[in-house]
N, C-alpha and C positions, 0 to 999 in steps of 0.2 A: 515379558518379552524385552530384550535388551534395547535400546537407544541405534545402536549398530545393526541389529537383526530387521529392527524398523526401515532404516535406511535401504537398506540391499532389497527391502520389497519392494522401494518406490520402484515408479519407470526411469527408464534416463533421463525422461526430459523433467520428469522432477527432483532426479537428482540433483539435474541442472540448476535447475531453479532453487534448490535449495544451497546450495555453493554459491549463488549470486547473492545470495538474502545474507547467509552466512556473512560475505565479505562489505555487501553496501549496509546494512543495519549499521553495525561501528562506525564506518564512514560517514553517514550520513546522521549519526549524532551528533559526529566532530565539525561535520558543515554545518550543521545547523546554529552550533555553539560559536564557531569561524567566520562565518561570512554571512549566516542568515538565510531564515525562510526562501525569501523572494528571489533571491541571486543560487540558491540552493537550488530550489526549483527550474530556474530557465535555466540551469547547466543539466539536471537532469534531462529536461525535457530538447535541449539542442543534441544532445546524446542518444534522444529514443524515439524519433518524432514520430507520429500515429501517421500511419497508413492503413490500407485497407487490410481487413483482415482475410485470411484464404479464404474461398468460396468452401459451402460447405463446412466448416468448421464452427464447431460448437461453442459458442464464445461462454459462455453463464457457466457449463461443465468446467473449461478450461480456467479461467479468472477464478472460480469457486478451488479449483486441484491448487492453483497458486498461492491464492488467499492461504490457502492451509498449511500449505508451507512456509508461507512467510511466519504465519503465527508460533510453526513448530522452531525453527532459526530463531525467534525472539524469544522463547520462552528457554531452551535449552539452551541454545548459543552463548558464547561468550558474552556478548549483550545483551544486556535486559531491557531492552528499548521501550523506550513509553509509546503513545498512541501515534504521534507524528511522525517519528523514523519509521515505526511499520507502516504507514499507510503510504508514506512518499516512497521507503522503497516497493511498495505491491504496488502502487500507480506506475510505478518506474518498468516494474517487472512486464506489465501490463501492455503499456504503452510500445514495447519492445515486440509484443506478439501482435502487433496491430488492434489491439482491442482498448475502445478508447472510454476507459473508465474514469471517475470524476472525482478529486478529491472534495470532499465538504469538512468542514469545521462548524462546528457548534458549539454554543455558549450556554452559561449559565451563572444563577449566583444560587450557594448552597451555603448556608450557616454563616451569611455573611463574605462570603469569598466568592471573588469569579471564579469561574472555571472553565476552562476549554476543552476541546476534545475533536479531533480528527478521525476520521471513516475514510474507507472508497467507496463507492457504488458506481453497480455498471447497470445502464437503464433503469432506476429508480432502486435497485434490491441492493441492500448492504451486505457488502462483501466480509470484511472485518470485524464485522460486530454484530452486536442483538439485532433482530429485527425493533425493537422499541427502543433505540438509540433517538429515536424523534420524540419520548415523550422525558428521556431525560436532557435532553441540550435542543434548546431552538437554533437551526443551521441558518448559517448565510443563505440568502435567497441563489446565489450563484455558487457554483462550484467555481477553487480556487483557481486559476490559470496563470502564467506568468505572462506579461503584457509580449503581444504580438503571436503566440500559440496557442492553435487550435486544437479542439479535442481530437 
Protein backbone atom coordinates (compact mmCIF):
# COMPACT_ATOMS: atom_id res chain seq x y z
CA UNK A 1 0.00 0.00 0.00
CA UNK A 2 1.28 3.31 -1.12
CA UNK A 3 2.54 6.08 1.75
CA UNK A 4 -0.49 8.33 0.13
CA UNK A 5 -3.19 5.62 0.12
CA UNK A 6 -2.07 5.20 4.03
CA UNK A 7 -2.71 8.89 4.50
CA UNK A 8 -6.22 9.38 3.04
CA UNK A 9 -7.21 6.38 5.51
CA UNK A 10 -6.22 8.39 8.61
CA UNK A 11 -9.14 10.35 10.25
CA UNK A 12 -8.95 14.12 10.00
CA UNK A 13 -7.84 14.65 13.11
CA UNK A 14 -5.02 12.62 12.32
CA UNK A 15 -4.33 13.95 9.57
CA UNK A 16 -4.07 16.81 11.49
CA UNK A 17 -1.81 15.62 13.54
CA UNK A 18 0.32 14.31 11.23
CA UNK A 19 0.91 17.83 9.28
CA UNK A 20 1.86 19.29 12.72
CA UNK A 21 4.42 16.51 13.43
CA UNK A 22 5.42 16.84 9.75
CA UNK A 23 6.10 20.70 10.26
CA UNK A 24 7.35 20.93 14.24
CA UNK A 25 9.81 17.60 13.88
CA UNK A 26 12.34 19.88 11.63
CA UNK A 27 11.64 22.77 13.61
CA UNK A 28 12.11 21.43 16.71
CA UNK A 29 15.57 19.91 15.81
CA UNK A 30 16.70 23.39 14.66
CA UNK A 31 15.50 24.62 18.30
CA UNK A 32 17.03 22.31 19.98
CA UNK A 33 20.40 22.86 18.01
CA UNK A 34 19.47 27.10 18.27
CA UNK A 35 18.44 27.87 21.60
CA UNK A 36 18.43 24.62 23.44
CA UNK A 37 16.53 21.95 25.54
CA UNK A 38 15.27 24.05 28.32
CA UNK A 39 14.27 27.42 26.55
CA UNK A 40 12.83 24.94 23.70
CA UNK A 41 10.71 23.40 26.00
CA UNK A 42 9.11 26.56 27.88
CA UNK A 43 8.37 28.02 24.46
CA UNK A 44 6.55 24.95 23.48
CA UNK A 45 4.85 24.56 26.45
CA UNK A 46 3.82 28.59 26.84
CA UNK A 47 2.28 27.57 23.27
CA UNK A 48 0.18 24.46 24.65
CA UNK A 49 -0.42 24.92 28.19
CA UNK A 50 -2.37 21.50 29.66
CA UNK A 51 -5.94 22.04 30.49
CA UNK A 52 -8.42 19.66 31.21
CA UNK A 53 -9.03 17.28 28.98
CA UNK A 54 -13.05 16.87 27.53
CA UNK A 55 -14.99 14.82 29.78
CA UNK A 56 -15.51 11.50 28.44
CA UNK A 57 -12.72 11.33 26.10
CA UNK A 58 -10.47 8.61 25.87
CA UNK A 59 -7.07 9.87 26.60
CA UNK A 60 -4.57 6.39 26.39
CA UNK A 61 -6.62 5.66 22.81
CA UNK A 62 -6.02 9.17 21.74
CA UNK A 63 -2.14 10.02 22.84
CA UNK A 64 -1.52 6.25 21.74
CA UNK A 65 -3.43 7.28 17.70
CA UNK A 66 -0.79 10.43 18.20
CA UNK A 67 2.08 8.60 19.39
CA UNK A 68 1.70 6.82 15.95
CA UNK A 69 1.74 9.30 14.08
CA UNK A 70 4.25 11.15 15.32
CA UNK A 71 6.54 8.02 14.72
CA UNK A 72 5.22 7.67 11.13
CA UNK A 73 6.18 11.85 10.39
CA UNK A 74 9.70 10.88 11.89
CA UNK A 75 10.36 7.82 10.13
CA UNK A 76 9.06 8.80 6.49
CA UNK A 77 9.20 12.59 6.73
CA UNK A 78 11.65 14.74 5.69
CA UNK A 79 13.27 14.45 9.19
CA UNK A 80 14.73 11.70 10.47
CA UNK A 81 14.54 12.94 13.99
CA UNK A 82 16.28 11.16 16.70
CA UNK A 83 14.44 10.45 20.19
CA UNK A 84 14.20 13.95 21.60
CA UNK A 85 12.52 15.94 18.67
CA UNK A 86 9.87 13.08 18.56
CA UNK A 87 9.15 12.95 21.99
CA UNK A 88 8.99 17.02 22.49
CA UNK A 89 7.04 17.24 19.56
CA UNK A 90 4.35 14.22 20.82
CA UNK A 91 4.55 16.01 24.30
CA UNK A 92 3.91 19.14 22.43
CA UNK A 93 1.01 17.44 20.38
CA UNK A 94 -0.31 16.09 23.57
CA UNK A 95 -0.28 18.87 25.70
CA UNK A 96 -2.41 20.73 23.05
CA UNK A 97 -5.33 18.15 23.35
CA UNK A 98 -5.29 18.76 27.13
CA UNK A 99 -3.74 15.39 27.87
CA UNK A 100 -0.99 15.97 30.32
CA UNK A 101 1.74 13.51 29.45
CA UNK A 102 5.31 13.56 30.88
CA UNK A 103 8.56 13.72 29.16
CA UNK A 104 11.26 11.42 30.87
CA UNK A 105 14.90 10.96 29.75
CA UNK A 106 17.07 8.14 30.66
CA UNK A 107 20.48 7.54 30.87
CA UNK A 108 23.02 5.09 30.51
CA UNK A 109 26.72 3.97 29.87
CA UNK A 110 27.06 1.26 27.05
CA UNK A 111 30.67 0.30 25.82
CA UNK A 112 32.10 3.06 27.65
CA UNK A 113 29.81 5.82 26.38
CA UNK A 114 26.84 7.77 28.04
CA UNK A 115 23.92 7.67 26.48
CA UNK A 116 20.72 9.39 26.60
CA UNK A 117 17.38 8.81 25.49
CA UNK A 118 14.07 10.51 25.74
CA UNK A 119 10.15 8.85 25.96
CA UNK A 120 6.71 10.30 26.77
CA UNK A 121 4.39 8.48 29.02
CA UNK A 122 1.05 9.30 29.83
CA UNK A 123 0.13 7.76 33.65
CA UNK A 124 3.13 5.59 33.83
CA UNK A 125 2.76 3.48 30.14
CA UNK A 126 5.29 4.64 27.40
CA UNK A 127 4.05 6.14 24.64
CA UNK A 128 7.03 6.02 22.17
CA UNK A 129 8.83 3.38 22.82
CA UNK A 130 9.19 -0.43 24.13
CA UNK A 131 7.56 -1.15 27.08
CA UNK A 132 11.31 -2.17 28.59
CA UNK A 133 12.85 1.19 27.86
CA UNK A 134 13.20 1.02 31.86
CA UNK A 135 15.61 -1.77 31.79
CA UNK A 136 17.66 -0.34 29.02
CA UNK A 137 18.18 3.54 30.43
CA UNK A 138 17.71 4.39 34.29
CA UNK A 139 15.18 7.67 34.06
CA UNK A 140 15.35 10.86 36.01
CA UNK A 141 13.26 10.28 39.08
CA UNK A 142 11.09 13.44 37.70
CA UNK A 143 9.74 14.06 34.45
CA UNK A 144 11.22 16.98 32.62
CA UNK A 145 9.26 20.27 33.11
CA UNK A 146 10.30 23.66 32.21
CA UNK A 147 10.61 25.85 35.45
CA UNK A 148 7.30 27.45 36.46
CA UNK A 149 4.73 24.63 34.23
CA UNK A 150 2.61 22.45 35.32
CA UNK A 151 1.54 19.13 33.80
Amino acid sequence: MSSWSRVWRLSSAERWSLAQALALLPLTALALRVVGFRRWQAALARLAPTGAAPAGKDEGAEARAVARVVEAAARRGPCRATCLPRSLTLWWLLRRRGIGAELRIGVRKEAGRFEAHAWVELRGAVLNDGHDVYLRFTAFDRALLPAGVAL
